[in-house]
N, C-alpha and C positions, 0 to 999 in steps of 0.2 A: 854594548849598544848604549849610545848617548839617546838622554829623554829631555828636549827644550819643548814649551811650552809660546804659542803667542794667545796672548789673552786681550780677548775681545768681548763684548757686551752680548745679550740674549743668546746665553750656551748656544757661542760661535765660536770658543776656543776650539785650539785644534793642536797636536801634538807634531813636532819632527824629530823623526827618528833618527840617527847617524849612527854607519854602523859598516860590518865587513858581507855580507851574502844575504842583505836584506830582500833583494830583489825574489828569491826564491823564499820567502820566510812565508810559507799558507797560512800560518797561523795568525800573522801580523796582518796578511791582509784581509783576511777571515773578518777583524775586527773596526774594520773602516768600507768592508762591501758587503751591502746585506742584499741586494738585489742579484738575480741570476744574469740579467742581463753586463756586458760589460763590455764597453768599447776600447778598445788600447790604440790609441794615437802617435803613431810614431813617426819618423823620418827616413826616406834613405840610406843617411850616415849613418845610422846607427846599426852595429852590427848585429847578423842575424841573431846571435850567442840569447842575447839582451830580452827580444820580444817573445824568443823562443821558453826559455825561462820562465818570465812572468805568466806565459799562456799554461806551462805546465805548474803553477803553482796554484792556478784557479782554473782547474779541469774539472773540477764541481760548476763551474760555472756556464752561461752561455758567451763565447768571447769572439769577438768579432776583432781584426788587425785592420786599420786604415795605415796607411804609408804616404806624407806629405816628401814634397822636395824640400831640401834642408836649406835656410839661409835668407836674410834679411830680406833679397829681392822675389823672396816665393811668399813673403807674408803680408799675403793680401787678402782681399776679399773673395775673389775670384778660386783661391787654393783652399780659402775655408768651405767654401761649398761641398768639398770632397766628403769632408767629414758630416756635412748635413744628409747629401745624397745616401753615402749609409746608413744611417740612423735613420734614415725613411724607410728603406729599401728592406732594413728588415726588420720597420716596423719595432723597435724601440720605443719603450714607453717613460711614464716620468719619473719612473722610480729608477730607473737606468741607472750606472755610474761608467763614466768616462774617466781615465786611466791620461794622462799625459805622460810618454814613455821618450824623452830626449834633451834637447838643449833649453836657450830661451827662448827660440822661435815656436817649438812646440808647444812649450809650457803656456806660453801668451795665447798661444791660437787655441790649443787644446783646450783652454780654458775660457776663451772668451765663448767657443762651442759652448760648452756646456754651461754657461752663462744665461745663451739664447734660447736652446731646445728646449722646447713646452716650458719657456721660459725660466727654468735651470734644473738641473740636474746631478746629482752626485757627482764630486771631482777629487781626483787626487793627483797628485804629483810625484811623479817620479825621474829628478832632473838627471841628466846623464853626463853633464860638462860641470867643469867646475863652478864657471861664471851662474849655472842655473843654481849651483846645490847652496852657492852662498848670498844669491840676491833675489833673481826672478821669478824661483820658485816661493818664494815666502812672501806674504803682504796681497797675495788675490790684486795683483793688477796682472791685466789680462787686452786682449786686442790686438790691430791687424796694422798695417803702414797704408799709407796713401804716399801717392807723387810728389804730393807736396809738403807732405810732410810723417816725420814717426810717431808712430806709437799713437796718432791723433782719434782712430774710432776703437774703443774697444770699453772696456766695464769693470768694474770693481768686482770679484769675484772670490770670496776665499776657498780654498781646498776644503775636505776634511781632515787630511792627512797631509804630509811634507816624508818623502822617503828616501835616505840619502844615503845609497849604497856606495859604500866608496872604494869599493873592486871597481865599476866599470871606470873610474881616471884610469886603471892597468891600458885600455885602448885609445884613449885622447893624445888626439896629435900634440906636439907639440907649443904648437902656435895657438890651438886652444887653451891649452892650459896657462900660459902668460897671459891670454886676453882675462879668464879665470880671476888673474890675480889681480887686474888693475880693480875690481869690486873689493875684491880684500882688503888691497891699500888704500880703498876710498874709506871703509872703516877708520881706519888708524887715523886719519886726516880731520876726519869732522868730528869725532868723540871718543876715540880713543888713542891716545899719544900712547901710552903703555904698548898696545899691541902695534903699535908701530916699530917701535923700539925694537919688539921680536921680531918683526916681520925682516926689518933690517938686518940684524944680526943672523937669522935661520934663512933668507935667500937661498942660500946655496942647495940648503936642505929638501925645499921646496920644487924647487926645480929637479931637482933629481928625484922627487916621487917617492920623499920618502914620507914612509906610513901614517907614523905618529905625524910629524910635520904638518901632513896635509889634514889630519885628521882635528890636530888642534887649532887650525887656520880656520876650518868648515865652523867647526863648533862655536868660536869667539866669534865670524862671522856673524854666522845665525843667529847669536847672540843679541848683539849687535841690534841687527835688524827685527827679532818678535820684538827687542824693548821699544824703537821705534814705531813700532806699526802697532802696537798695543797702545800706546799714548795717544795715535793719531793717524786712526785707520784710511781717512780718506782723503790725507793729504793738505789739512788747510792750518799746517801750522809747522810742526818739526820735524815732520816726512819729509817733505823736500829736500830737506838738507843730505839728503839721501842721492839727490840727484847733481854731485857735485860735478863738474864737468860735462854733465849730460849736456846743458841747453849748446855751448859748443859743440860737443860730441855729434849729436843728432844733425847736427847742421853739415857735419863732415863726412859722414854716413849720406845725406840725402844729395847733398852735393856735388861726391864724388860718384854716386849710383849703390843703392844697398850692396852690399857685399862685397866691396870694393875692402875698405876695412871692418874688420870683425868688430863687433860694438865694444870690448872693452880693450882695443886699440884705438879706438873714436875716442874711447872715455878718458885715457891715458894721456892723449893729447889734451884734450880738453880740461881736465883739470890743471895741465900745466899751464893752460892759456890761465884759468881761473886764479891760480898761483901768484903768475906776474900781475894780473888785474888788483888782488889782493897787495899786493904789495907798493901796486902804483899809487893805491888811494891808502895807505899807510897802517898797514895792519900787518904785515910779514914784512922781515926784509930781505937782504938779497940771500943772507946763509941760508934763511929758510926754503928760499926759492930754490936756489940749487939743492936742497935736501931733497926737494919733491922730486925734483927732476930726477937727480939720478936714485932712487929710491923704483922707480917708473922704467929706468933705463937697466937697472938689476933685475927685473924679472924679466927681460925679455921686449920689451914695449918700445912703441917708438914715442917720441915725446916733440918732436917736429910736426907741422902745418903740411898739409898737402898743396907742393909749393903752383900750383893751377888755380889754386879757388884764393881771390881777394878780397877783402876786407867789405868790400859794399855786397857781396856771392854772403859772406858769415852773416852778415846784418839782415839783411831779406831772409834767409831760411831761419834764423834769431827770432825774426819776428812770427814765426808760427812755431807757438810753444804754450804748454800748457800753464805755464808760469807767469805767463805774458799776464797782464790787468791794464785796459785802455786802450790795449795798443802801446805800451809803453816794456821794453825787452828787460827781465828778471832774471838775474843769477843768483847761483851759492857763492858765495864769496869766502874766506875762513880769517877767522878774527886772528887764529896762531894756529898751529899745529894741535892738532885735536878738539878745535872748537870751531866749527863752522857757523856762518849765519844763517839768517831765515833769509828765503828772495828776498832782495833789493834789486830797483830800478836804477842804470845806467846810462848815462846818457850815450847817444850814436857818438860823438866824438870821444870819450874816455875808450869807448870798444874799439875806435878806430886808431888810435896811437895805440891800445895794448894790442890789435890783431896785427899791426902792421913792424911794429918792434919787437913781438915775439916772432914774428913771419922770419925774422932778418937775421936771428941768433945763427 
């Protein structure tokens, strides 16, 4: 078992484990739930194997299973209720801890729960897809979608714990696990060139589920992201940079209808938009541009516009973002390969030749 650490101010560190049958370890979780009560948060997709597990590993415990429907268009407000409804019902108190047992839709919602009840609650994460074990699980952002836009109502929240069993990838579809990867390669892009390098060369590896492979992709991840979120837990400086592709991304996600594309299929594209933008205003050039591309196109990713939604459709959903300052639309941009910037502001016509001549490739 791997021991990373994100370290944060007024003993709010918190520990991520990674590791092979962590989900069943009592002993591990023995020491992140001191309360009897415990809600376990999970999804439909997630198979029975999973909840079933975790419930026999804290049978000391009092354990209650909530079940949300899995997927961008089910994370709303109206699906978190589910989880309030039982914490009423049976009477849940505030020393509770709530369990998030699934993807990143859980992880966000399960979390933003227990953000809110009797105004927060014990929380831990336990991501089930890859994209959760290596991004949305770590850094306590948390929250639900709106129509008009992602990711727009929810809370800063951290875990106590981050638990990162890496048996359950044995059942992730396929198509998850490349969405997985586009967070991966967003590492290699804004701060570390190195792990890109690997990532490029060990593809094949990755794809095919091998052990070690995945296991040192999680780890460098995670990495990655506590040095990040240790620096700057709530986002007003070099956290962002984190969100390289997103302001696109999200635009393509809300556009085409949540669920339409899996978010680190949104994100794939989107950072390729980001790519060419970077390279228009003269910071990459074109080898690099095609690096990205097909780097994005090796794991599985689509790296094309969904060719429905136009450039004035990007701009309007661009402009509700949380990056945004004025009214004025902000991206990550990247200065080279492994050095991204801090938001900068764009104007509507730079977006609108790079949305309309990446549109065209």
């Amino acid at each position: 078992m791997k021991v990373l650490k994100v370290e944060l101010d007024r003993n709010r560190s918190y520990p991520i484990y990674i590791g092979s049958g962590l989900l069943a370890d009592t002993a591990l979780l023995a020491q992140h739930i001191s309360s009897q009560q415990v809600m376990i948060v999970t999804s439909d997709a997630i198979p029975d194997q999973y909840p079933a597990a975790l419930s026999a590993a804290l049978s000391s415990h009092r354990t209650e299973i909530v079940k949300l429907r899995d997927g961008e268009q089910h994370k709303t407000l109206h699906e978190l209720e589910k989880i309030f409804d039982r914490l009423l019902e049976k009477k849940f108190s505030r020393n509770a801890t709530l369990i998030a047992l699934g993807g990143g839709v859980i992880g966000d919602m399960g979390g933003f729960a227990a953000a809110c009840y009797q105004r927060g609650i014990g929380f831990v994460q336990i991501p089930t897809t890859l994209l959760a074990q290596v991004d949305s699980s770590v850094g306590g952002k948390t929250g639900v979608n709106h129509p008009l836009g992602k990711n727009m109502i929810g809370a800063f929240y951290q875990p106590k714990c981050v638990i990162i069993d890496t048996d359950v990838l044995n059942t992730l579809a396929d198509r998850q696990l490349s969405a997985g990867l586009a967070e991966v390669i967003k590492y290699g892009l804004i701060r570390d060139a190195a792990f890109l390098n690997w990532l490029e060369a060990n593809m094949p590896l990755l794809l095919a589920r091998d052990k070690q492979a995945l296991a040192y992709a999680i780890e460098r991840s995670c990495l990655n992201k506590a040095e990040v979120v240790g620096e700057d837990e709530f986002e007003s400086g070099v956290r962002a940079t984190l969100n390289l592709g997103h302001t696109f991304g999200h635009a393509i996600e809300t556009g085409c209808g949540y669920g339409h594309y899996l978010h680190g299929e949104a994100v794939a594209i989107g950072a390729c938009f980001a790519a060419d933008l970077s390279r228009r205003l003269g910071w990459l050039d074109d080898q690099d541009v095609a690096r990205i591309i097909e780097v994005f196109k090796a794991a599985g990713l689509p790296v094309l516009p969904p060719p429905e939604m136009t450039a004035d459709q990007y701009i309007e959903l661009m402009g509700v973002d949380k990056k945004n300052v004025d009214g004025k639309i902000r991206v990550i941009l990247l200065e080279a390969i492994g050095k991204a910037l801090l938001p900068m502001s764009v104007e509507p016509a730079q977006l609108q030749q790079t949305l309309k001549n990446y549109a065209d490739r």
